[in-house]
SEZALUM-740355 format. One record per atom (N, C-alpha, C): residue in one letter; residue number from 1; atom name; y, x, z. Coordinates in steps of 0.02 Angstrom, whole numbers, plus 50000, padded with zeros to 5 digits. Layout:
<recs>
 aa   i at    py    px    pz
  a NUM CA     Y     X     Z
...
</recs>
This chain:
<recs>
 aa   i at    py    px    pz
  x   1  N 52393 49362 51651
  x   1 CA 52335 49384 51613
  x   1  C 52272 49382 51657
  x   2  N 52227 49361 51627
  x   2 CA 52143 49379 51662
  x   2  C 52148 49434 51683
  x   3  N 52100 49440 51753
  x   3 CA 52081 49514 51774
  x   3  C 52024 49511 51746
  x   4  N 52002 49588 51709
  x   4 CA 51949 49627 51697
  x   4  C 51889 49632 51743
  x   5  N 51922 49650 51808
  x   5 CA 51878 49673 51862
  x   5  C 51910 49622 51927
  x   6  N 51893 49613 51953
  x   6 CA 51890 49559 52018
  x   6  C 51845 49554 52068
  x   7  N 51841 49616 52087
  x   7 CA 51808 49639 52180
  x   7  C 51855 49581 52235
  x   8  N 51800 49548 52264
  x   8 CA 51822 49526 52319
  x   8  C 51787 49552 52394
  x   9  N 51805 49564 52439
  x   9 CA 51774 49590 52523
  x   9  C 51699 49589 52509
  x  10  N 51702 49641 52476
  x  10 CA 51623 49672 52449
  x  10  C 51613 49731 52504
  x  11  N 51534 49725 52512
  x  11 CA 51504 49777 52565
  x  11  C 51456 49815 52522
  x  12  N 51464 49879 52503
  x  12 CA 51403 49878 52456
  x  12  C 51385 49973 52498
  x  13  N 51326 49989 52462
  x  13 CA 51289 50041 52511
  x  13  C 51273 50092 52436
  x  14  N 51289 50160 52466
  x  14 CA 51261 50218 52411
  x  14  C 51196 50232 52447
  x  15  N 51127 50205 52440
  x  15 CA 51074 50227 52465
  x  15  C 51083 50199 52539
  x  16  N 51057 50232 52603
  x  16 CA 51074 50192 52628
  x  16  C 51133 50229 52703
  x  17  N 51175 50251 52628
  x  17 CA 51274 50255 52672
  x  17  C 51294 50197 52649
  x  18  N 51330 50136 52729
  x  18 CA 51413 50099 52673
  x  18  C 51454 50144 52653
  x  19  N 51470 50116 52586
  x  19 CA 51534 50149 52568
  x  19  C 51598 50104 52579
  x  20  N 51572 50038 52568
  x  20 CA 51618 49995 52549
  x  20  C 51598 49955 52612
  x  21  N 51656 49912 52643
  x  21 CA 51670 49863 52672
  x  21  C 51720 49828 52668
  x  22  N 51711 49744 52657
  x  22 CA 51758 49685 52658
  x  22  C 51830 49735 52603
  x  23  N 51799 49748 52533
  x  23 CA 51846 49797 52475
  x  23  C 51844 49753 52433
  x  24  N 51913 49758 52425
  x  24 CA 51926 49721 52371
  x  24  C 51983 49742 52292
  x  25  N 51983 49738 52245
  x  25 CA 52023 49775 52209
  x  25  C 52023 49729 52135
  x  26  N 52074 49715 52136
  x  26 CA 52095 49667 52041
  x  26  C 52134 49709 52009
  x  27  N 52100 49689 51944
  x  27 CA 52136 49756 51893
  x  27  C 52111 49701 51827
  x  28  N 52199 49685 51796
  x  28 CA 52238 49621 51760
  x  28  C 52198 49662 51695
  x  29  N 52191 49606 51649
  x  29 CA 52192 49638 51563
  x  29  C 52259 49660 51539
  x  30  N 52234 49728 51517
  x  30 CA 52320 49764 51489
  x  30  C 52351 49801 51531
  x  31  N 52319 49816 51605
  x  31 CA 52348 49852 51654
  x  31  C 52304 49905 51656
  x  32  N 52327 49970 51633
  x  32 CA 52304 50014 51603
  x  32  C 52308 50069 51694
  x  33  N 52252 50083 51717
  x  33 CA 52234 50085 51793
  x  33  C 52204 50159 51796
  x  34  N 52220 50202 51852
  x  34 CA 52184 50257 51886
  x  34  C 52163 50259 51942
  x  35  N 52115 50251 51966
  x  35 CA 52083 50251 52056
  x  35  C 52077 50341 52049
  x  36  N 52114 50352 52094
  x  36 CA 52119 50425 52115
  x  36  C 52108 50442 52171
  x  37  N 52068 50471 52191
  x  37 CA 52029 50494 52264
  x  37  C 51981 50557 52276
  x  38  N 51965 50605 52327
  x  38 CA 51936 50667 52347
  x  38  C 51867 50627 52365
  x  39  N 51829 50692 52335
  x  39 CA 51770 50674 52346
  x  39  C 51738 50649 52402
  x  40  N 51687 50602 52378
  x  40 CA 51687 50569 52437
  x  40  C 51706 50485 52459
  x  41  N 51769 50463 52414
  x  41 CA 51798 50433 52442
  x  41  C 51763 50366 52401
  x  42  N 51732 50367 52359
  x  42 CA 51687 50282 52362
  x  42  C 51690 50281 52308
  x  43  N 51706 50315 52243
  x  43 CA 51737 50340 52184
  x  43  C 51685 50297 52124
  x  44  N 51626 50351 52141
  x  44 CA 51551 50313 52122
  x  44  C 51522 50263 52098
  x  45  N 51526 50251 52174
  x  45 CA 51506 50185 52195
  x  45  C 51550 50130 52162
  x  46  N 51613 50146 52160
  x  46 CA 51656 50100 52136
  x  46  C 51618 50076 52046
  x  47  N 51618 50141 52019
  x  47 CA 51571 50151 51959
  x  47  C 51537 50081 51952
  x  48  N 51489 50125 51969
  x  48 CA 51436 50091 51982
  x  48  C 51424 49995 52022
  x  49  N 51460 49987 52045
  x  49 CA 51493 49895 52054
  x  49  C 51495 49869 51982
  x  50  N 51543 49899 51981
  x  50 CA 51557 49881 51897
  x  50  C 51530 49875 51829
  x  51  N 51470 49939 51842
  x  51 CA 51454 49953 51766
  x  51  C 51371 49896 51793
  x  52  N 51347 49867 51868
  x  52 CA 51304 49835 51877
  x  52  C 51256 49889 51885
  x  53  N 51249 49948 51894
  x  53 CA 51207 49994 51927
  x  53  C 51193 49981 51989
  x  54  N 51239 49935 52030
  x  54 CA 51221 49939 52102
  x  54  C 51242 49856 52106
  x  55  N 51210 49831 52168
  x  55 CA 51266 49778 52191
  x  55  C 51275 49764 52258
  x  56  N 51319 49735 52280
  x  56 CA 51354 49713 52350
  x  56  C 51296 49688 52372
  x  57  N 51292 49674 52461
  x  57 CA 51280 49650 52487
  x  57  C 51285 49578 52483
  x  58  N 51238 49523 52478
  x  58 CA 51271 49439 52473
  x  58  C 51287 49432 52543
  x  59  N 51371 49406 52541
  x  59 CA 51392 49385 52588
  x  59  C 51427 49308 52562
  x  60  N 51434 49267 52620
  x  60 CA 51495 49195 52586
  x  60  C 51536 49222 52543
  x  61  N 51578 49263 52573
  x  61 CA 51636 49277 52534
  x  61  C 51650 49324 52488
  x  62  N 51603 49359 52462
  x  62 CA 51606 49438 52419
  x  62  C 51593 49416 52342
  x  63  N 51628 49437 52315
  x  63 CA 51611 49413 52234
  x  63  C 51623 49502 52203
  x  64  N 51588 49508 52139
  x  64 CA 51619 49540 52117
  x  64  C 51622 49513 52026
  x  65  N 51677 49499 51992
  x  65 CA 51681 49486 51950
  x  65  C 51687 49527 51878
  x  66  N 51676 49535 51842
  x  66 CA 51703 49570 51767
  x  66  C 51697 49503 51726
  x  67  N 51762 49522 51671
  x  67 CA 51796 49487 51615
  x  67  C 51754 49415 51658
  x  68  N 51774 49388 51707
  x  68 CA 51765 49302 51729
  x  68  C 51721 49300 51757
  x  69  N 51662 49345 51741
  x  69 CA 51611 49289 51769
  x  69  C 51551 49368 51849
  x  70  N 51519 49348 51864
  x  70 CA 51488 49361 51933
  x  70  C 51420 49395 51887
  x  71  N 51381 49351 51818
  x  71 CA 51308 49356 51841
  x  71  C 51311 49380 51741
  x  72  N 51284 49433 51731
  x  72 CA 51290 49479 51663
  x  72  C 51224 49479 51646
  x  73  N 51217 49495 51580
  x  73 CA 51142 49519 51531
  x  73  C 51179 49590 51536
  x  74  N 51169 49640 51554
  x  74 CA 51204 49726 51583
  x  74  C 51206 49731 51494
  x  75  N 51158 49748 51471
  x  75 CA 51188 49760 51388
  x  75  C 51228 49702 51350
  x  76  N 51251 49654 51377
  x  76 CA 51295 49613 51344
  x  76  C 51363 49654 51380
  x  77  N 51360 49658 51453
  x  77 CA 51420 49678 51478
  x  77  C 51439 49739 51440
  x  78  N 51393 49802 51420
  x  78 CA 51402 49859 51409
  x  78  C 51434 49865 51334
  x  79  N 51422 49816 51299
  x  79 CA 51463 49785 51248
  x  79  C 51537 49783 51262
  x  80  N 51552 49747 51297
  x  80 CA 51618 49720 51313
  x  80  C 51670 49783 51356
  x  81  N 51617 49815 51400
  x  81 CA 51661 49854 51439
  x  81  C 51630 49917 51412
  x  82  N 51656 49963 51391
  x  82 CA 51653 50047 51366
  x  82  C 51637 50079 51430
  x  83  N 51588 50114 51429
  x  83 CA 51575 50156 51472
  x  83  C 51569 50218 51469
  x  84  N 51604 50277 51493
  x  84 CA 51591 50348 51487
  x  84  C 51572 50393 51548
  x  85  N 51503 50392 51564
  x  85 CA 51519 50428 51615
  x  85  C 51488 50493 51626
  x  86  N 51484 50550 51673
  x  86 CA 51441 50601 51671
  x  86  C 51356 50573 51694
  x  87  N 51340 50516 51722
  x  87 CA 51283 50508 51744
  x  87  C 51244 50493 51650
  x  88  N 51319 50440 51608
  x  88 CA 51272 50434 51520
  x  88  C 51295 50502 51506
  x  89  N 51322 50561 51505
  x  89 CA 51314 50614 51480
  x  89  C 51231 50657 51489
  x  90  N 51209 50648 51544
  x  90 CA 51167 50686 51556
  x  90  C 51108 50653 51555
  x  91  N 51097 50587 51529
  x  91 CA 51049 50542 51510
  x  91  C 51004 50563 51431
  x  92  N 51060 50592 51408
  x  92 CA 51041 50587 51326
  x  92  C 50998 50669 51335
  x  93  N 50944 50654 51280
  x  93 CA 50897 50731 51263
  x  93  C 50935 50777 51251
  x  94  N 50940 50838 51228
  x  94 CA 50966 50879 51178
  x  94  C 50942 50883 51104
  x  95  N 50896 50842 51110
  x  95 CA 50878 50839 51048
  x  95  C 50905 50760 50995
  x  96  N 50947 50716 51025
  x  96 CA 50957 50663 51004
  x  96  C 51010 50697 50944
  x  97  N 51015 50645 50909
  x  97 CA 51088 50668 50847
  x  97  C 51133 50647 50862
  x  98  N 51193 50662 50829
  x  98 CA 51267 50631 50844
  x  98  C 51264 50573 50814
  x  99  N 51254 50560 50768
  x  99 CA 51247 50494 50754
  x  99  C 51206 50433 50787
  x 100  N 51167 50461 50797
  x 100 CA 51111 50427 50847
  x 100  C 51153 50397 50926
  x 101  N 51177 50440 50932
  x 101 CA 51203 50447 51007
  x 101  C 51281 50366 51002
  x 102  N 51296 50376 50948
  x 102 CA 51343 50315 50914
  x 102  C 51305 50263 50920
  x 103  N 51276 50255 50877
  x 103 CA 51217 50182 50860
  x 103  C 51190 50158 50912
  x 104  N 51169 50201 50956
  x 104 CA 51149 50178 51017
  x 104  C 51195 50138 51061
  x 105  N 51286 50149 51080
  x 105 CA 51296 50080 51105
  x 105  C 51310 50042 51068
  x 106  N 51259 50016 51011
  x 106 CA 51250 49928 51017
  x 106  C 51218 49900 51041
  x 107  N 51162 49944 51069
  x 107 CA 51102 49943 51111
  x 107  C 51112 49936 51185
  x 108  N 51169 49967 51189
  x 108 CA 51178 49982 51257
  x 108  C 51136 50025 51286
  x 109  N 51090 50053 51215
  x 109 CA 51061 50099 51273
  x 109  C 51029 50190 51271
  x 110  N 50994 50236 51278
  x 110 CA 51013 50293 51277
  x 110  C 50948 50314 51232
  x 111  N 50991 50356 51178
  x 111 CA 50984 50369 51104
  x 111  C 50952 50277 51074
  x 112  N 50930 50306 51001
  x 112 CA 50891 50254 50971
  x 112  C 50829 50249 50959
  x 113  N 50792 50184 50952
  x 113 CA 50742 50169 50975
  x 113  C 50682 50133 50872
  x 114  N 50628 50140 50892
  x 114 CA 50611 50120 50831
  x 114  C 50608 50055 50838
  x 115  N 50612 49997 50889
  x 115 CA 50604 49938 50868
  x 115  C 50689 49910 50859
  x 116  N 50732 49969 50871
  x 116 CA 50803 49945 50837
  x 116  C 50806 49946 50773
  x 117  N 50867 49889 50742
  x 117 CA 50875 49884 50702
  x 117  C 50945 49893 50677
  x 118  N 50961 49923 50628
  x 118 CA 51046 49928 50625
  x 118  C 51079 49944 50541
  x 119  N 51089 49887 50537
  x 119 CA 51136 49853 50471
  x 119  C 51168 49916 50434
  x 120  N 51171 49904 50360
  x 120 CA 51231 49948 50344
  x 120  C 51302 49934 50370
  x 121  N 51320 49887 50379
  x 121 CA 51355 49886 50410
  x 121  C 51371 49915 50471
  x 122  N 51336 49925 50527
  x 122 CA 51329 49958 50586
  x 122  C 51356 50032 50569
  x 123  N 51304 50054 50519
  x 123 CA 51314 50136 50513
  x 123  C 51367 50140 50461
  x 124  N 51389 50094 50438
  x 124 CA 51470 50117 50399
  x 124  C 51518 50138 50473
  x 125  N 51510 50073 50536
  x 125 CA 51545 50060 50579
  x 125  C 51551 50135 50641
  x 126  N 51485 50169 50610
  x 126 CA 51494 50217 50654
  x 126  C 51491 50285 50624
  x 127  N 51510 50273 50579
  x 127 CA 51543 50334 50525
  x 127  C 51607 50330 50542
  x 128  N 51645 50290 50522
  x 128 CA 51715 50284 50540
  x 128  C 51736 50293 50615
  x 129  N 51699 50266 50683
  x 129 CA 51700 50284 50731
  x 129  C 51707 50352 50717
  x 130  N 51639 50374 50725
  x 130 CA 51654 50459 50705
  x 130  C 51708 50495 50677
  x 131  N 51722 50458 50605
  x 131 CA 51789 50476 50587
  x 131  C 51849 50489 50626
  x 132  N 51880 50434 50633
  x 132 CA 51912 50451 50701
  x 132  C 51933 50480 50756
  x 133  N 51886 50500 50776
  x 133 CA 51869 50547 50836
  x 133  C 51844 50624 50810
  x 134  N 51855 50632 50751
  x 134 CA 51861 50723 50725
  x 134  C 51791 50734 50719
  x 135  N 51747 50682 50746
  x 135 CA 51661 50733 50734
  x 135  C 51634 50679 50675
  x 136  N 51654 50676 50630
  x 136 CA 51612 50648 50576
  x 136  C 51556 50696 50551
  x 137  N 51587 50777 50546
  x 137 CA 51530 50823 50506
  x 137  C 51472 50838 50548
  x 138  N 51493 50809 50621
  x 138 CA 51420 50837 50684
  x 138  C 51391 50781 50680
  x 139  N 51379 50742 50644
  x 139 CA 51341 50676 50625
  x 139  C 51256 50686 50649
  x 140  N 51239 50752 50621
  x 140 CA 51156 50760 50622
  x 140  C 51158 50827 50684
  x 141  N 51217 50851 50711
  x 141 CA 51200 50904 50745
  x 141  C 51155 50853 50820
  x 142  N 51126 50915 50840
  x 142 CA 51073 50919 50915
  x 142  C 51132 50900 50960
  x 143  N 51137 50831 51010
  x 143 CA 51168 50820 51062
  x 143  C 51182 50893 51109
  x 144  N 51122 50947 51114
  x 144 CA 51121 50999 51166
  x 144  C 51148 51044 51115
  x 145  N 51160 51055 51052
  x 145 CA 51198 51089 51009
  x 145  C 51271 51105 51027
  x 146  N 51314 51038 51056
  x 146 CA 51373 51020 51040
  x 146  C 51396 51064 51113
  x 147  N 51450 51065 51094
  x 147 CA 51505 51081 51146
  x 147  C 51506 51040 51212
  x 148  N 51548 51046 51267
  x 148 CA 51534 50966 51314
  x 148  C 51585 50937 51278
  x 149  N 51656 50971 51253
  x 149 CA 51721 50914 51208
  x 149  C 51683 50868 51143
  x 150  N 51625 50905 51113
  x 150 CA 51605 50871 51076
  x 150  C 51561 50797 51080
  x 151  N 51521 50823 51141
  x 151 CA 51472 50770 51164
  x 151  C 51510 50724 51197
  x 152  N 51586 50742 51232
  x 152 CA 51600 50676 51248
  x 152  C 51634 50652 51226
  x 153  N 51667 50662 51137
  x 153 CA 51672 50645 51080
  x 153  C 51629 50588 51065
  x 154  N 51580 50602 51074
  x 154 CA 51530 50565 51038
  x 154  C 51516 50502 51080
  x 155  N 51502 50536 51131
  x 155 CA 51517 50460 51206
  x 155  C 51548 50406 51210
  x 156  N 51621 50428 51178
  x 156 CA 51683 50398 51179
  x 156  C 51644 50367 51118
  x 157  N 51656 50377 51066
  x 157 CA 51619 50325 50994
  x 157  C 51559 50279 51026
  x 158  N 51546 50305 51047
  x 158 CA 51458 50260 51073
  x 158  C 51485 50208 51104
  x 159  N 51547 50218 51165
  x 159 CA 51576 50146 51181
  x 159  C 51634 50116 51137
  x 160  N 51652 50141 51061
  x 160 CA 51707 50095 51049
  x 160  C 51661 50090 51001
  x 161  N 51617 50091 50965
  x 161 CA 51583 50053 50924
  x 161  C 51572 49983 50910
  x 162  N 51566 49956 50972
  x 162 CA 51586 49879 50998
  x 162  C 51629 49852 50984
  x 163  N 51704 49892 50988
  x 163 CA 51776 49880 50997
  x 163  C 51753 49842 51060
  x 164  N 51756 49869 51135
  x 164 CA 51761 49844 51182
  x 164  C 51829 49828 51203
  x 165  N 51821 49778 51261
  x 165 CA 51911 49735 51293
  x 165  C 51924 49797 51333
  x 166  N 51876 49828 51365
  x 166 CA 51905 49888 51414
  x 166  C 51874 49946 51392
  x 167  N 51874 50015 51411
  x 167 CA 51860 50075 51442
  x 167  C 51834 50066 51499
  x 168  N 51805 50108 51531
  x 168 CA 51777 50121 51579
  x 168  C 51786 50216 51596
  x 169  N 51824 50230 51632
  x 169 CA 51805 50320 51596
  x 169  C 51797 50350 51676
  x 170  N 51757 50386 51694
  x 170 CA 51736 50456 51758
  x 170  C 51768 50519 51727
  x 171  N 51811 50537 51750
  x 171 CA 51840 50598 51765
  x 171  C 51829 50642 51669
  x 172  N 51863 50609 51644
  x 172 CA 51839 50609 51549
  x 172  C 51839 50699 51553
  x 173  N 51900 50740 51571
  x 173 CA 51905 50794 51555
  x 173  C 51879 50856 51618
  x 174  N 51823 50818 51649
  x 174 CA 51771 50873 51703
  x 174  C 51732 50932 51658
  x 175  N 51757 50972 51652
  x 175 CA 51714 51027 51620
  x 175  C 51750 51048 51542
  x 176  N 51808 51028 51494
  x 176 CA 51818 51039 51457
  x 176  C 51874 51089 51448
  x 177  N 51887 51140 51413
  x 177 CA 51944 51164 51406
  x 177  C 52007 51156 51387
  x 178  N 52065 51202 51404
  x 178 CA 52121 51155 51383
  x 178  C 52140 51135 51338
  x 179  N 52125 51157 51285
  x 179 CA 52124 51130 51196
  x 179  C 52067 51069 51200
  x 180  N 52042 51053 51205
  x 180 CA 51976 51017 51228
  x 180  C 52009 50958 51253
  x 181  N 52043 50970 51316
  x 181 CA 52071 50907 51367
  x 181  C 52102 50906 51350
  x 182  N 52158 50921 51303
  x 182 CA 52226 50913 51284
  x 182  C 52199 50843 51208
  x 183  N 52150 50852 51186
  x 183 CA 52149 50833 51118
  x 183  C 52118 50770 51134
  x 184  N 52058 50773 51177
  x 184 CA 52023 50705 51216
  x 184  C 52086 50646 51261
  x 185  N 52137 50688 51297
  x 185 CA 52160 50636 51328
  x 185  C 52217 50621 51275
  x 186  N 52247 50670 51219
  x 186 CA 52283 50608 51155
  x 186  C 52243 50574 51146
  x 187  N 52176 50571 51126
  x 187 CA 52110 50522 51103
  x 187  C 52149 50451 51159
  x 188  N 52140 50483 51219
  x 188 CA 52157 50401 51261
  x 188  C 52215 50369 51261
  x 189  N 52259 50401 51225
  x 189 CA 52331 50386 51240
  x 189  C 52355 50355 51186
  x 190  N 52305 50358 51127
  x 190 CA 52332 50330 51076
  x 190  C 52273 50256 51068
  x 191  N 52235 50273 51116
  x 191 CA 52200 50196 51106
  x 191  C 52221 50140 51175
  x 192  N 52250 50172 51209
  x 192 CA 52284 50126 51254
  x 192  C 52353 50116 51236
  x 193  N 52392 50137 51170
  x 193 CA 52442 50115 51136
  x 193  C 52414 50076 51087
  x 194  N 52342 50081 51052
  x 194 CA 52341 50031 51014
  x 194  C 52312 49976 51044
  x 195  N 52323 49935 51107
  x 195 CA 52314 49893 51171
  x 195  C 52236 49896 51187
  x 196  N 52208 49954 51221
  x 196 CA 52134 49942 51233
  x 196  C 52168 49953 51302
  x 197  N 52131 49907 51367
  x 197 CA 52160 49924 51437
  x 197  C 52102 49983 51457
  x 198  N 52136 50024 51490
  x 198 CA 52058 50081 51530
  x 198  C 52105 50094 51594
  x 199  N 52011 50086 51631
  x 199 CA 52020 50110 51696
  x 199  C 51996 50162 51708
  x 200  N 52009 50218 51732
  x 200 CA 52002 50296 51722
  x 200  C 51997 50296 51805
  x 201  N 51937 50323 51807
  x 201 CA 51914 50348 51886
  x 201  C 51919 50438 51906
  x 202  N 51959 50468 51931
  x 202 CA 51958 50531 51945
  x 202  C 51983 50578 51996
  x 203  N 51976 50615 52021
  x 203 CA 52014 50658 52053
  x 203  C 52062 50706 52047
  x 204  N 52086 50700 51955
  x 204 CA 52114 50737 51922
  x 204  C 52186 50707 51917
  x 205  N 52238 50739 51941
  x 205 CA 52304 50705 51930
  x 205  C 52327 50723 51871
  x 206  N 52303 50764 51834
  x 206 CA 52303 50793 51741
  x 206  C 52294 50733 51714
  x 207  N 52235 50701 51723
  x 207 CA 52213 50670 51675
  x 207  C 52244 50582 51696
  x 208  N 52299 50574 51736
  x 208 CA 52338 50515 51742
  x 208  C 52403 50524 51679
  x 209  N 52363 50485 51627
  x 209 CA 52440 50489 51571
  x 209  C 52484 50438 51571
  x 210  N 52532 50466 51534
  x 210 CA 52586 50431 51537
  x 210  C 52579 50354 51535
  x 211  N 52535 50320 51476
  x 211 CA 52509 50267 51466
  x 211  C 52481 50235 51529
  x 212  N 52474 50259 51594
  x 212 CA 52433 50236 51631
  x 212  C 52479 50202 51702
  x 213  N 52480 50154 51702
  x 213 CA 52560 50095 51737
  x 213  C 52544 50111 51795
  x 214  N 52477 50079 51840
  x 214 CA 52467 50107 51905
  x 214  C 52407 50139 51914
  x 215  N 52420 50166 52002
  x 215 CA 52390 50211 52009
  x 215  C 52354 50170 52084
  x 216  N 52293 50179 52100
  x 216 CA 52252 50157 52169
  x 216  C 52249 50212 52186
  x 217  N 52232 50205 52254
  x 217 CA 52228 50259 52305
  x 217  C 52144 50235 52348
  x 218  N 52117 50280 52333
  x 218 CA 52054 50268 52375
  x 218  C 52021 50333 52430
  x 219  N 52015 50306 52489
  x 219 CA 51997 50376 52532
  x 219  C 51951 50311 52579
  x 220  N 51899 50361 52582
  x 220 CA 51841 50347 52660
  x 220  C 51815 50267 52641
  x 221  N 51820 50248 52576
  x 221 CA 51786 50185 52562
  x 221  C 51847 50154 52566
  x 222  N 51912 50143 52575
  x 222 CA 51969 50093 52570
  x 222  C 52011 50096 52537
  x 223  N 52057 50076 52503
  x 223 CA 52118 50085 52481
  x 223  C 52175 50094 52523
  x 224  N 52200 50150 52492
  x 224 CA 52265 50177 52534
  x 224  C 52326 50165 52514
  x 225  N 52327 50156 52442
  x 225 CA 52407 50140 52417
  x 225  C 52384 50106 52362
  x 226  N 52440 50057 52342
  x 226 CA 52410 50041 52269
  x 226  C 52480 50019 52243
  x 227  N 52506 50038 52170
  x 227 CA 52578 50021 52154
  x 227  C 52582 50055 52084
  x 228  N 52646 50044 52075
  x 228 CA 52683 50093 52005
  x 228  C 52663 50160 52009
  x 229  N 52643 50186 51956
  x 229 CA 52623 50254 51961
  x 229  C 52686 50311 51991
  x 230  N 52737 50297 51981
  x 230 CA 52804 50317 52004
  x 230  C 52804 50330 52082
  x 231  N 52780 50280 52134
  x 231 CA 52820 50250 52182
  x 231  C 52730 50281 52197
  x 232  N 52679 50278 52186
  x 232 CA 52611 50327 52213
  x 232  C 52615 50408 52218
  x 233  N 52620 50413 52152
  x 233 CA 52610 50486 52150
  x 233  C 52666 50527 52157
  x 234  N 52667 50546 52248
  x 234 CA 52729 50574 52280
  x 234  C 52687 50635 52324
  x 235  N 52732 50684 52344
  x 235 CA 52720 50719 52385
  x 235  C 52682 50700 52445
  x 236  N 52713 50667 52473
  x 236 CA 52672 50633 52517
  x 236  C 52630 50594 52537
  x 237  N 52621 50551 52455
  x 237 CA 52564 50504 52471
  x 237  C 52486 50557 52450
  x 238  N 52504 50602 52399
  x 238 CA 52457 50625 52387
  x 238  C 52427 50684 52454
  x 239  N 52467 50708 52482
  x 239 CA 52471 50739 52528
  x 239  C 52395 50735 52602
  x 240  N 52436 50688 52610
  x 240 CA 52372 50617 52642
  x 240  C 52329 50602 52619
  x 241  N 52297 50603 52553
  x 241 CA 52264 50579 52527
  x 241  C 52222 50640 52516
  x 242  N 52236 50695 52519
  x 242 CA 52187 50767 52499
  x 242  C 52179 50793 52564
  x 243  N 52225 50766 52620
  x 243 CA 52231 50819 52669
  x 243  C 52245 50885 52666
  x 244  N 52302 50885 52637
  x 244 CA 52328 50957 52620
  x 244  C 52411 50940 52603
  x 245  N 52444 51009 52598
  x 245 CA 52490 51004 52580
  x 245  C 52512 51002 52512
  x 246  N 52536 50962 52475
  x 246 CA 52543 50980 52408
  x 246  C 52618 50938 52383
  x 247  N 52649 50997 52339
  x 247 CA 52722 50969 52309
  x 247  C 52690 50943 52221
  x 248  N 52685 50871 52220
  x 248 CA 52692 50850 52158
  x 248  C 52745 50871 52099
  x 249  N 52738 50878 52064
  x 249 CA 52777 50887 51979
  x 249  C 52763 50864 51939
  x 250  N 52829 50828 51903
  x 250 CA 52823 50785 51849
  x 250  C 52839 50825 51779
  x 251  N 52804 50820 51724
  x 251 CA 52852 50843 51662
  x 251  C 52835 50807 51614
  x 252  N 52879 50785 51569
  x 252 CA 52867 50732 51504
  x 252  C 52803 50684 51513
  x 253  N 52817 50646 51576
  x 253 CA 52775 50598 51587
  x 253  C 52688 50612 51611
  x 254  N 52691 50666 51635
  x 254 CA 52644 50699 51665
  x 254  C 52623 50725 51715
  x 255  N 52579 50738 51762
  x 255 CA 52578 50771 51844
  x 255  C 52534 50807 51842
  x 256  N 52565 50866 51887
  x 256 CA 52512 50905 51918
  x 256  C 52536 50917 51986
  x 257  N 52504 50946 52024
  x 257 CA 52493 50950 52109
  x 257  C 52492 51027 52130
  x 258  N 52544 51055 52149
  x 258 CA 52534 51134 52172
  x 258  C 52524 51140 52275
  x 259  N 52502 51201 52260
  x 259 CA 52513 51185 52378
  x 259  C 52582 51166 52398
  x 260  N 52602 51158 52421
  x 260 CA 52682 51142 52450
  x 260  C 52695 51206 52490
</recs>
C-alpha cells in the first residue's frame, strides 16, 4: 500500500531549537498508527511537518512526503488529511456556530467567511456529519457555549466533512471527561473500522485503541521503538521512555500504565 506520510532524514527546527535530525518515519495507508512520547519529545513538531505548518531544512536528501507528493496547495492537503488539533481548537471565536465550525473544513479554514460559498448540498453534508457525531441539535449553539467533548465533536465533523483518506488527531481526549473520552474514542474506533487510517499523536496510553496496529516511540527528537502494538507497549519499553517506573496493563484490548 502507499504511505500516507513519508519523512525522510529531515532536520527541522521549533523556533530556533532542532528537534529533528536526519528523522525519518513511513506510515502505509490502512496502518492505523500512535507516536507516543513525554513531553518534549518532538511530538509537535512532528504535527506540524505534516499538517505544513513548518518545514525541514533543504537538504540533498530530506523529503517529506504526504499521500505522494513533497509540494501541497495546504487547503487542498487539509481536504485530504483531517486534522484535529488543540492549536484548531483554540483558533475558533466563541462566538462562531456549530454549524459554522463544520462548513468551514471545506475551506480549510477557521469559521466561515462571506466570500464563501456553500451548496445545498454542502449543508445537507454537514447536517448529517453532525448527525452522526450526536451534535446535530448544537447546530446554532456559541462554539464558547459548548462543552470541550462538544467542541471537539464538532472538530472531528469539520475534518470528515471532506471524507478525508486520513485523520490526523493531537492527544483527541486532553481535557475531556470520562463519559466524554469514553464516547469520542468509540467515535474513533468505529471510523477506523469503517477503513479511515488515523494517526493519533499523544502521550496518553488510554487513548491507544484497540483498532490501532502500531505503536512509534519518540523521545529527545528520535525514535526509540517502532513495531506491533503488542511487542511496544511493555513494561519496559515504556519504562524508558517516561523515565520512570511503570507496570503496563492490558484489559479487553486496552492500556493503562500504573508506577511499578
Amino acid at each position: 500500500m502507499p504511505d500516507i506520510i513519508d519523512i525522510r532524514h529531515v532536520t527541522a527546527f521549533c523556533g530556533s531549537t532542532r528537534v529533528f535530525r536526519n528523522f525519518s518515519l513511513a506510515v502505509p495507508e490502512g496502518c492505523n498508527t500512535a507516536i507516543l512520547g513525554p513531553n518534549g519529545s518532538g511530538k509537535t513538531t512532528l504535527l506540524k511537518l505534516i499538517s505544513r505548518d513548518i518545514y525541514p531544512v533543504v537538504e540533498p536528501e530530506s523529503r517529506v512526503r504526504v499521500f505522494g507528493r513533497e509540494r501541497w496547495n495546504v487547503e487542498e492537503l487539509r481536504t485530504r488529511m483531517g486534522i484535529v488539533s488543540h492549536d484548531l481548537q483554540h483558533g475558533y471565536l466563541s462566538g462562531a456556530r456549530g454549524i459554522n465550525v463544520i462548513l468551514s473544513g471545506f475551506y480549510a479554514s477557521i469559521d466561515t467567511w462571506r466570500h464563501q460559498q456553500f451548496s445545498a448540498a454542502d449543508l445537507e453534508k454537514a447536517e448529517a456529519v453532525m448527525e452522526s457525531l450526536g451534535v446535530l441539535s448544537l447546530g446554532n449553539r456559541h462554539f464558547g457555549a459548548m462543552s470541550t467533548g462538544e467542541q471537539r465533536r464538532f472538530l472531528l465533523g469539520r475534518a470528515l466533512v471532506n471524507d478525508p483518506d486520513a485523520l490526523l488527531l493531537d492527544e483527541p481526549t486532553s481535557g475531556l471527561d470520562l463519559k466524554a473520552s469514553f464516547l469520542y474514542l468509540e467515535t474513533l474506533s468505529s471510523l477506523m473500522r469503517s477503513g479511515k487510517t488515523v494517526l493519533l499523536v499523544t502521550h496518553h496510553l488510554s487513548e491507544i485503541l484497540p483498532e490501532i496496529e502500531r505503536v512509534v516511540l519518540l523521545k529527545d527528537g528520535g525514535i526509540v521503538a517502532d513495531g506491533k502494538k503488542n511487542d511496544i507497549l511493555t513494561s519496559a519499553t515504556l519504562s524508558a521512555l517516561f523515565d520512570s517506573p511503570l507496570k503496563v496493563i492490558r484489559a479487553n484490548g486496552h492500556y493503562r500504565a500504573v508506577p511499578a
